[in-house]
BALOBA-1460 file (C-alpha; in Angstrom, 3 decimals):
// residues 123
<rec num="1" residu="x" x="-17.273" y="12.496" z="8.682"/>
<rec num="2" residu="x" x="-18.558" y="9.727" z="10.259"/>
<rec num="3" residu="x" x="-17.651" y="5.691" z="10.278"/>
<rec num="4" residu="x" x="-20.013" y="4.706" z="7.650"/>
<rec num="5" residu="x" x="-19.996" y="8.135" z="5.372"/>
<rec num="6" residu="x" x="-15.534" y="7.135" z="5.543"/>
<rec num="7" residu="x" x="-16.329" y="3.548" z="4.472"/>
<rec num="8" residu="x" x="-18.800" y="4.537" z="2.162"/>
<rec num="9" residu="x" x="-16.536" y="7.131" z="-0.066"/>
<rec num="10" residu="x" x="-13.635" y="4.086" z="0.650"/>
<rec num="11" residu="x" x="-15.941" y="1.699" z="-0.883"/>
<rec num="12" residu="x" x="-16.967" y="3.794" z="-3.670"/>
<rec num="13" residu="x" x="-13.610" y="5.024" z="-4.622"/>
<rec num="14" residu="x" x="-12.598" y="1.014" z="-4.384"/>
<rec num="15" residu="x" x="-15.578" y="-0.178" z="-6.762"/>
<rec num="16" residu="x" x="-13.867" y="2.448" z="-9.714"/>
<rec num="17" residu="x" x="-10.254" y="1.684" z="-8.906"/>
<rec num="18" residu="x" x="-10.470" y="-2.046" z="-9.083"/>
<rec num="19" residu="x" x="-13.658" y="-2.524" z="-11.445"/>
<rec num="20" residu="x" x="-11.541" y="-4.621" z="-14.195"/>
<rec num="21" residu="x" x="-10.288" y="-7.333" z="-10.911"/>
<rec num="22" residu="x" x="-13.869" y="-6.874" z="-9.083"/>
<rec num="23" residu="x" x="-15.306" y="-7.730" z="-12.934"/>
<rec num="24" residu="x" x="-13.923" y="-10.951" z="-12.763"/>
<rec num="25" residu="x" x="-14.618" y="-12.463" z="-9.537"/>
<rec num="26" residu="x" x="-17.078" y="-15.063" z="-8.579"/>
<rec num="27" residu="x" x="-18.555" y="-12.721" z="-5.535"/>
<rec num="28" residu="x" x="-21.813" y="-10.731" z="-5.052"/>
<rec num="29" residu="x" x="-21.922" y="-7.320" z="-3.869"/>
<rec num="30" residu="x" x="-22.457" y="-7.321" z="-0.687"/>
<rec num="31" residu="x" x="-19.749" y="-9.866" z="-0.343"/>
<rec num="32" residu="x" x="-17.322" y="-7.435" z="-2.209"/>
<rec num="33" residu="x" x="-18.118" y="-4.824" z="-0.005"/>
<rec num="34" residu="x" x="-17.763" y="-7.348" z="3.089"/>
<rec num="35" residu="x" x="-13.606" y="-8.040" z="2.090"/>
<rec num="36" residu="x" x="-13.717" y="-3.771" z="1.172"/>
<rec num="37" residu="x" x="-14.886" y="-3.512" z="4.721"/>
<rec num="38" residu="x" x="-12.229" y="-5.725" z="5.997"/>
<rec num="39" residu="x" x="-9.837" y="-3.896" z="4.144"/>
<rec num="40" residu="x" x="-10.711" y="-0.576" z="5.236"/>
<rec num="41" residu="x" x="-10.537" y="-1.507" z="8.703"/>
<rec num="42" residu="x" x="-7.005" y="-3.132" z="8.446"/>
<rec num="43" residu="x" x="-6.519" y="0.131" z="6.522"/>
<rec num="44" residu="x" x="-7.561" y="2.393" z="9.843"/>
<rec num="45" residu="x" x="-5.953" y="-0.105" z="12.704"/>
<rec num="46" residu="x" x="-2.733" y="-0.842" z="10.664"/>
<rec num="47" residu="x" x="0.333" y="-0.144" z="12.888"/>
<rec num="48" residu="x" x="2.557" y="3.592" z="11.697"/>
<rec num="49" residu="x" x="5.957" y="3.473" z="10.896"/>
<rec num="50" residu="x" x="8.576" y="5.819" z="11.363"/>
<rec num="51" residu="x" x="11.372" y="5.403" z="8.954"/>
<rec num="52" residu="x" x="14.829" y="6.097" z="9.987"/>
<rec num="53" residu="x" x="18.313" y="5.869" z="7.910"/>
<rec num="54" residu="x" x="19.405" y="3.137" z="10.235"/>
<rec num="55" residu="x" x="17.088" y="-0.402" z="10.372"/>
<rec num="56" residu="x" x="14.892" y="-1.519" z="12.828"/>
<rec num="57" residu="x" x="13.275" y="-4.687" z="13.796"/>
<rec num="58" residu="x" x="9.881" y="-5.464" z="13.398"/>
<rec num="59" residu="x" x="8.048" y="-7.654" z="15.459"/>
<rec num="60" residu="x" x="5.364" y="-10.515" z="14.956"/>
<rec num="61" residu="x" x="1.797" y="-8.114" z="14.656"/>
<rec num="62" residu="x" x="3.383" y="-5.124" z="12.983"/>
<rec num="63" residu="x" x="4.582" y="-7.080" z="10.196"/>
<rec num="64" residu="x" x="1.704" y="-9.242" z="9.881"/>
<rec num="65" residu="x" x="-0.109" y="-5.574" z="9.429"/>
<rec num="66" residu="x" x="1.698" y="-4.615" z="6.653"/>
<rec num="67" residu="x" x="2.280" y="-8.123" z="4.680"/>
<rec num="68" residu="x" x="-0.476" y="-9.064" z="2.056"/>
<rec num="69" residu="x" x="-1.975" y="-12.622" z="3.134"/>
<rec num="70" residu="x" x="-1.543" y="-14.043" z="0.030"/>
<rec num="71" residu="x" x="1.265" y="-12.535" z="-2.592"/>
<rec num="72" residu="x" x="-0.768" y="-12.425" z="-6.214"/>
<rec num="73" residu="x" x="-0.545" y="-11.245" z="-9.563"/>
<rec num="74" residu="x" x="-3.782" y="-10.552" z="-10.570"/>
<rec num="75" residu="x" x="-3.315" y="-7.142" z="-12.526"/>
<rec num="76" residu="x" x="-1.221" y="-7.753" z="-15.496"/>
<rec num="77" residu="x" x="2.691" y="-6.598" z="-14.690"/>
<rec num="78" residu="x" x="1.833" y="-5.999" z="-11.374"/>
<rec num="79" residu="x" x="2.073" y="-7.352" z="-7.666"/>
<rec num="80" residu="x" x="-0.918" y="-7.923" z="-5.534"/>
<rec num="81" residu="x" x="-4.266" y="-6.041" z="-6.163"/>
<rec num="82" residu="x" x="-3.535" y="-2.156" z="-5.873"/>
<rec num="83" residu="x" x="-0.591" y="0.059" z="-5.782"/>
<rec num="84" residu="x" x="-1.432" y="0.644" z="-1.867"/>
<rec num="85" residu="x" x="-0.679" y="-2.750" z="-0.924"/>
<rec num="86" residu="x" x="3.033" y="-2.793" z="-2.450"/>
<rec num="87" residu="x" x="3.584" y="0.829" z="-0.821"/>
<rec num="88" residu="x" x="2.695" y="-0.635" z="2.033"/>
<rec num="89" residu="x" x="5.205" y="-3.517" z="1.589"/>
<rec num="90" residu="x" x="7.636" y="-1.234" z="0.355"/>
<rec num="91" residu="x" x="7.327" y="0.789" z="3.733"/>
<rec num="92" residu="x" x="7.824" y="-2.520" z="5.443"/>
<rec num="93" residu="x" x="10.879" y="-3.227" z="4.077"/>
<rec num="94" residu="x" x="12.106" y="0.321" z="3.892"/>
<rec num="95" residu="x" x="11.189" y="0.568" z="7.647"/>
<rec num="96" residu="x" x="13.084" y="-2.864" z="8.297"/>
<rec num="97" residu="x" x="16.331" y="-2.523" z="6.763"/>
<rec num="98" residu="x" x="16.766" y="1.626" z="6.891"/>
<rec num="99" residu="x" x="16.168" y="4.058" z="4.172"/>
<rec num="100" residu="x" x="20.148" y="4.233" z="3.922"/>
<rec num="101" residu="x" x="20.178" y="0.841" z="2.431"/>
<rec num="102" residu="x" x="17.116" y="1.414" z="0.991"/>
<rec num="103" residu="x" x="18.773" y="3.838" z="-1.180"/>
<rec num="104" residu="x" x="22.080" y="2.833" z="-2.155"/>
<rec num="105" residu="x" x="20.137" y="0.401" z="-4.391"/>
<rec num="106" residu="x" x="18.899" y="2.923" z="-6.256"/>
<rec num="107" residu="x" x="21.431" y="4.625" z="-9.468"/>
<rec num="108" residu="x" x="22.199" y="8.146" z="-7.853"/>
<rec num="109" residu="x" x="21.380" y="9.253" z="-11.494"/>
<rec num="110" residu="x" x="18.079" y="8.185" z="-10.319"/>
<rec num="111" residu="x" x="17.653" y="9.896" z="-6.857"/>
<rec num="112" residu="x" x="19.052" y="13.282" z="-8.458"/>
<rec num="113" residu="x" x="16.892" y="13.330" z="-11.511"/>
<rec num="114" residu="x" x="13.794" y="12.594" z="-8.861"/>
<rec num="115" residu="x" x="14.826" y="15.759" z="-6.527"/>
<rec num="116" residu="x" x="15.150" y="17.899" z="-9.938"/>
<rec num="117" residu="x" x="11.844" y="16.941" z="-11.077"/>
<rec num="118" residu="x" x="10.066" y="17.466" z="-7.713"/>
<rec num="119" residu="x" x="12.109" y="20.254" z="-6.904"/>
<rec num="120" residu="x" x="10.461" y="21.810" z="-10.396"/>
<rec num="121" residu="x" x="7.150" y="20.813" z="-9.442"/>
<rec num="122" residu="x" x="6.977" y="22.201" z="-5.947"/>
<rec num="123" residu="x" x="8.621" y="25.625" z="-6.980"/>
């Protein structure tokens, strides 16, 4: 698929995920699509991370990459615009201080119960 035909089902896909948010903002069309284009293209260029159980540092770019500009509330309950941009803070974090201590926050009752269920689901 090419550049545009990728944006285009991006954009699309965008325009019915967000439509409550893109409802209420001030912009035209072709300015929405503008920050979706800008999005999509931090999307494809964004730095991968490898997650280890021990931490690693980040540097300046990488982190910059994966950090919203501005840290919002604009869906009710929620954090920043789309469930997307928190995984990839999550990651961010994950990747920064090691999915060890990533998961001795979380009630083993918790991480058990998860491997049941998608143990279930897979089989």
């Amino acid at each position: 698929m090419d550049k545009d035909k990728e944006f285009e089902s991006y954009f699309k896909k965008k325009l019915e995920e967000d439509q409550e948010i893109i409802a209420s903002l001030p912009y035209t069309k072709d300015e929405i699509k503008e920050i979706y284009y800008q999005d999509y293209n931090d999307i494809r260029n964004k730095h991968s991370l490898e997650l280890k159980l021990e931490s690693q540092d980040l540097d300046f770019d990488t982190a910059q990459s994966f950090l919203p500009q501005k840290w919002e509330m604009p869906r009710e309950g929620k954090l920043l615009y789309n469930d997307d941009e928190l995984i990839a803070v999550l990651q961010l974090i994950i990747f920064n201080i090691g999915v060890k201590k990533s998961l001795d926050i979380i009630p083993l009752s918790l991480i058990e119960k998860y491997v049941l269920e998608r143990r279930d689901k897979n089989e």
